[in-house]
N, C-alpha and C positions, 0 to 999 in steps of 0.2 A: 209840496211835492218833494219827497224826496232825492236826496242828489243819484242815486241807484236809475230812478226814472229818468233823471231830467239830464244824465250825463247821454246817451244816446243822442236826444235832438240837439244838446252843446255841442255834440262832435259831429253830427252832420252840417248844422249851421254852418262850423269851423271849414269843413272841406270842400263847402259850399263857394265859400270868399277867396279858398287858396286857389282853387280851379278857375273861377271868375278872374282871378287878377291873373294867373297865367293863361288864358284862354286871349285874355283882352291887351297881354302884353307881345302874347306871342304875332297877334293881328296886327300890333301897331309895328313892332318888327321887320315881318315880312313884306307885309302889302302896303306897309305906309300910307292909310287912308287920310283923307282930310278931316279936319273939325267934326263936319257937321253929318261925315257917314259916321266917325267916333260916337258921336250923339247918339244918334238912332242905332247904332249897333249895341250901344251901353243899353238905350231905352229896351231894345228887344230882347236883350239878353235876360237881364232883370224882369221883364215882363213874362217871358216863355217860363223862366226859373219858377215865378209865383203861380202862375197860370197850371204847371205844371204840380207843383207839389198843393195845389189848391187840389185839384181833383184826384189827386191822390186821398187827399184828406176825406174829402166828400168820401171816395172810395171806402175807406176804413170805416167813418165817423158809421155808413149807412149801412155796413155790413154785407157789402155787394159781395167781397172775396171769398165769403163763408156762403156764400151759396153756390158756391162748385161744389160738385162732386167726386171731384176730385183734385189731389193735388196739383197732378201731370197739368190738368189745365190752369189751376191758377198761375202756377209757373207760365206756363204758354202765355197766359194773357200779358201777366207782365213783362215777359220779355217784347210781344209784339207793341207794348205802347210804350216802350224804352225805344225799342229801333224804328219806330214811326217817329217818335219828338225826337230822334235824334236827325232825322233825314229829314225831317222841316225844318230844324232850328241849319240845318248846311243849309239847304236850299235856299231857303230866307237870307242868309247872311250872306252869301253868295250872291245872290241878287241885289243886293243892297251894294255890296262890291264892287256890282256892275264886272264880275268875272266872267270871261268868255261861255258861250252856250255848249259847247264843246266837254269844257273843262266839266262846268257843272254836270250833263249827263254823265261822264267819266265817273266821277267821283260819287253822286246818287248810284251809280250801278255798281258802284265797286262797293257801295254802302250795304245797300238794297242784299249783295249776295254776303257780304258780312251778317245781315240781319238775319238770313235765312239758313246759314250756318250758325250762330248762336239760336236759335230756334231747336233745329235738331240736338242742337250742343244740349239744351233744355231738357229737351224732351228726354234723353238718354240720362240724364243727371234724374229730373226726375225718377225716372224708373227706378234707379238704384233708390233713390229714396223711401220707396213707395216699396222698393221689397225689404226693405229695414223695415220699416214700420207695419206693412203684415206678417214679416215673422215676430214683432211683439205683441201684434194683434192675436196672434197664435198661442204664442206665449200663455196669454189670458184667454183666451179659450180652454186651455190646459187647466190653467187655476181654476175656471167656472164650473169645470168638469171633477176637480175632485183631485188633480195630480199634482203636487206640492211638490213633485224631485225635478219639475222642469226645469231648464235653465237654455238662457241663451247667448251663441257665442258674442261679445262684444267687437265691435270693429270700429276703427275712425276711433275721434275725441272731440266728436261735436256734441251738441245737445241730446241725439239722438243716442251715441255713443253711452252718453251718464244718463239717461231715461234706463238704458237695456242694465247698465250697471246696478240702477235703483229697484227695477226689477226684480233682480237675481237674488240683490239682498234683502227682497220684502222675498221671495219665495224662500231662502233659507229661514231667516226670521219664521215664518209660516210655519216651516214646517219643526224649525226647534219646538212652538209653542203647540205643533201638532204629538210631536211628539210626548212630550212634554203630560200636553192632557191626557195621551193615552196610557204614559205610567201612571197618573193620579190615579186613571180609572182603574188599571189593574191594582192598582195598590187598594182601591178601596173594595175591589172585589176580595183581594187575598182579605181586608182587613176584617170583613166581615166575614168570610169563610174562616178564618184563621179566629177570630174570636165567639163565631157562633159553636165552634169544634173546643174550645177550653171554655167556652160559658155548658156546653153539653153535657161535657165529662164529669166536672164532679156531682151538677143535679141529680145524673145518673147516679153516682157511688152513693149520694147524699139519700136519693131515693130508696133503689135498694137496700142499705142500711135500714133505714129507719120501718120500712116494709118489712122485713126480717124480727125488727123489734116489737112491731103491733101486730105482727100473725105470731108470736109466740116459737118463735124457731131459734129464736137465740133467746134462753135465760138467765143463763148463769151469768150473776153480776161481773164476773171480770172481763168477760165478752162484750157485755150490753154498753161497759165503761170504755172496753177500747173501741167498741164503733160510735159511742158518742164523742171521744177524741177526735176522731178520724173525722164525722162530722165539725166538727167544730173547727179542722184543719181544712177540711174543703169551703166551708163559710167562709173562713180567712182570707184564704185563696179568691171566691169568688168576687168578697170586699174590695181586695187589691186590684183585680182587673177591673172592675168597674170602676175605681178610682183612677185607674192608670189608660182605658179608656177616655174617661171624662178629661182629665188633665190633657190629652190629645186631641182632644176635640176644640179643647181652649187653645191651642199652641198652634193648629189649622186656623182657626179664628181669628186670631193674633187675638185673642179678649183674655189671657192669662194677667190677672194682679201684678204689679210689681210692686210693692213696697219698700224702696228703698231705705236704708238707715246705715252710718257707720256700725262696723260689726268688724270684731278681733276674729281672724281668720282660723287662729291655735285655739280657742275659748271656743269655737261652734264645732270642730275637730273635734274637741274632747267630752263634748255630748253624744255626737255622734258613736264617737268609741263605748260611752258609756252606756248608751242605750244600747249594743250590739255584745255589752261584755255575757249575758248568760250564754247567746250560742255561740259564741265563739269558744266559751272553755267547756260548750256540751259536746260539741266540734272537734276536741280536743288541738286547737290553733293555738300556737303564737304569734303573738301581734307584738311587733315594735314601730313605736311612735319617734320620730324626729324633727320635734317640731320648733320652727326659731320662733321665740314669743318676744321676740323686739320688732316685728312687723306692726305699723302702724296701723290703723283699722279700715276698711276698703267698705266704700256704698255699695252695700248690694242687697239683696233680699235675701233676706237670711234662711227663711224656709224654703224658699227654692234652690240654694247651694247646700243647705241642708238636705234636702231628701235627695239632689243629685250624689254630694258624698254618702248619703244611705245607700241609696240604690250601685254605685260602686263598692262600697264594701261588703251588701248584701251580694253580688256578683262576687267579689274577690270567697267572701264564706264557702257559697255555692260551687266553687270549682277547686276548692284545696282540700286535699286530702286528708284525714287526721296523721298528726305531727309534724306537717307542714309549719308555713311561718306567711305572716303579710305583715308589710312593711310600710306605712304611712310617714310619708315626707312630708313638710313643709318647708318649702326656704323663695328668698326674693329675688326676682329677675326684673332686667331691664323693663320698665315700665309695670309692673304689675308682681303677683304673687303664684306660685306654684305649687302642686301637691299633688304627690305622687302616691298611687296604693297599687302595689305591687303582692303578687301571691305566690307560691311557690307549689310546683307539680303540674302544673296548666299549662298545653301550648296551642296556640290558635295557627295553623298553616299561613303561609304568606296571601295568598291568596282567598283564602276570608277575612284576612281585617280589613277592609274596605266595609264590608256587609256589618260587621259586629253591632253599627250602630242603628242599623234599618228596624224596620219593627218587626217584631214575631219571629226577629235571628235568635237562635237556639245552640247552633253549633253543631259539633257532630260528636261522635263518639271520639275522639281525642280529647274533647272537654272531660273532664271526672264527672260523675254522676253527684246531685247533690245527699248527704249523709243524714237531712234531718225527715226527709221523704215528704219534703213540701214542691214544689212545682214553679218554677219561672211561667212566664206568659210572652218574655219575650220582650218586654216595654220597655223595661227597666233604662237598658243603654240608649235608648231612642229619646227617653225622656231628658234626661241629663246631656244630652247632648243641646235638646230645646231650650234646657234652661242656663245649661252654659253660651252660647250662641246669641242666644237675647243679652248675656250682657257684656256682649261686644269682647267676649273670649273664646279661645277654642281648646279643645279636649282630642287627645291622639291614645294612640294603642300602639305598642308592641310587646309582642311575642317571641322569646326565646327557649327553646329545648330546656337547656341548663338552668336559666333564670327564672324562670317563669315566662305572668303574662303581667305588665303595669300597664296603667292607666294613667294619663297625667292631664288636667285640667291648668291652662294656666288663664288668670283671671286678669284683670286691667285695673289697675289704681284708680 
């Protein structure tokens, strides 16, 4: 048993023996009895005590208590067989005392109306109990019905007190994770209204086009060449959203690959840049690179830091103007590594950069339009945000009039 349970009946044992010896001390005291009433006053004491918590015991072990219906009574009960064993354990010792007849009714009747004032005293005590505990039965009522803002006032610091307490914080708990589902659920309603509207659009254009080319309405090869561009730029487009779809679906899942390995941070930087280098000078961009190449190499998964600096610098492309400039950092900070892609002509209001990294964020018209007449989906920032996050780094935005917009990712050693 452990000491949690077994400290309760140590301590009533204890207060058991301090009451006995002053009860027995106070007797010998006062009344100064002889030997052999000391005897039998000891014997009955000790015997009523056991007698007493004997059927106590019985009480509990057989489950008599838990068949009230109510508190208010059990209370009752126990107080009437508290001030009944208290008015025979007087009475008896008193007898035994051989104390006057007088004396003894005195003192039974001055018990007796003691007893019947802690009774009411009870009863009223109960009461207040009994409406604490229907206003939590209340409470849950609330909950059973659907209402998750209930909440109820706390009073006292008894057990009752931290029940109402625990309460309160299972109904907020509740309702964060009520809440909570109900953005999942609008988020997967936007997500599917918001990608069944860009999986639409280009089949549409894709359709049209090619319908135009097999009814003979368009011939002349320089036509026929730029709507099969045009197709071939909406296949792109449609490739990268199902890609970037799917890569969400795995990052909801938690079942994204990680393959970690050491990897030089300025070395995947410079793939990066150089896969990007035709649109960038079709873009008519400048890009400078500052990158410290004495950083030692960082575990990470390198095609997932990879396509998140893709999908940042294809962002950075997308929103700079031609003869603008983006500006790729890298340099070391306190426990880990930093890189910064900053663009210039782009500003994002204060109060959209919180959103930039949601799905299917677009921006508004203070973004610049992009110059190669290819199309975001919106993923791009959501993604890289998934994949920075997973390894235990975060990624921030700001935006300046003058400055542009940067983006900085910082990664963990």
């Amino acid at each position: 048993m452990k000491l949690r349970e077994t400290l309760p009946f140590l301590l009533l044992i204890a207060v058991l023996l301090l009451v006995f010896a002053i009860v027995l001390s106070s007797v010998l005291a006062v009344l100064m009895p002889s030997e052999s009433e000391v005897a039998t006053l000891f014997v009955y004491m000790i015997g009523s005590a056991a007698v007493a918590l004997g059927l106590v015991y019985l009480l509990l072990m057989g489950r008599v208590i838990e068949r009230f219906t109510s508190l208010r009574w059990t209370l009752l009960t126990i107080i009437v067989v508290t001030v009944a064993f208290v008015l025979l354990n007087v009475f008896v010792t008193m007898q035994l005392m051989l104390i006057n007849e007088q004396v003894v009714l005195l003192i039974s009747a001055l018990l007796m109306f003691g007893g019947v004032v802690s009774i009411c005293a009870a009863l009223l005590i109960s009461g207040a109990l009994i409406a604490r505990i229907r206003l939590l039965g209340g409470g849950l009522k609330q909950l059973t019905q659907g209402d998750l803002g209930a909440r109820l006032p706390v009073t006292g610091r008894d057990e009752l007190a931290e029940l109402t307490e625990m309460f309160n914080q299972m109904m907020g708990e509740l309702a964060a994770v009520d809440a909570k589902k109900r953005q999942l659920e609008q988020s997967r309603r936007d997500l599917v209204a918001w990608a069944s509207h860009d999986l639409r659009a280009p089949l549409a254009a894709i359709r049209a086009m090619n319908e135009a080319i097999l009814d003979g309405v368009v011939r002349d090869e320089a036509t026929v060449l730029r709507y099969r561009q045009s197709m071939q730029r909406e296949i792109e487009h449609l490739g990268r959203l199902i890609s970037d779809l799917f890569e969400l679906a795995e990052m909801d899942a938690e079942a994204v690959p990680f393959l970690r390995a050491p990897v030089r941070l300025d070395a995947l930087i410079d793939e990066v840049i150089e896969g990007a280098a035709a649109r960038i000078e079709s873009a008519r961009i400048t890009l400078h690179a500052d990158l410290v190449r004495t950083l030692p190499p960082l575990e990470i998964a390198s095609d997932k830091i990879a396509r998140t600096l893709h999908n940042l610098l294809d962002n950075a492309i997308e929103h700079t103007p031609p003869g603008g400039a983006i500006d790729i950092v890298l340099s070391p900070t306190s426990g880990g590594a930093e890189i910064t892609i900053r663009n210039s002509g782009s500003f994002i209001p204060k109060d959209q950069l919180p959103q930039v990294f949601e799905r299917f964020y677009r921006g508004d018209s203070a973004r610049v339009a992009r110059q190669d007449g290819q199309r975001s989906a919106g993923l791009g920032l959501a993604i890289a945000r998934g994949f920075v996050d997973a390894h235990g780094g975060r990624i921030d935005v700001t935006s300046d009039e003058a400055e542009g917009t940067a983006f900085t990712i910082w990664l963990p050693t």
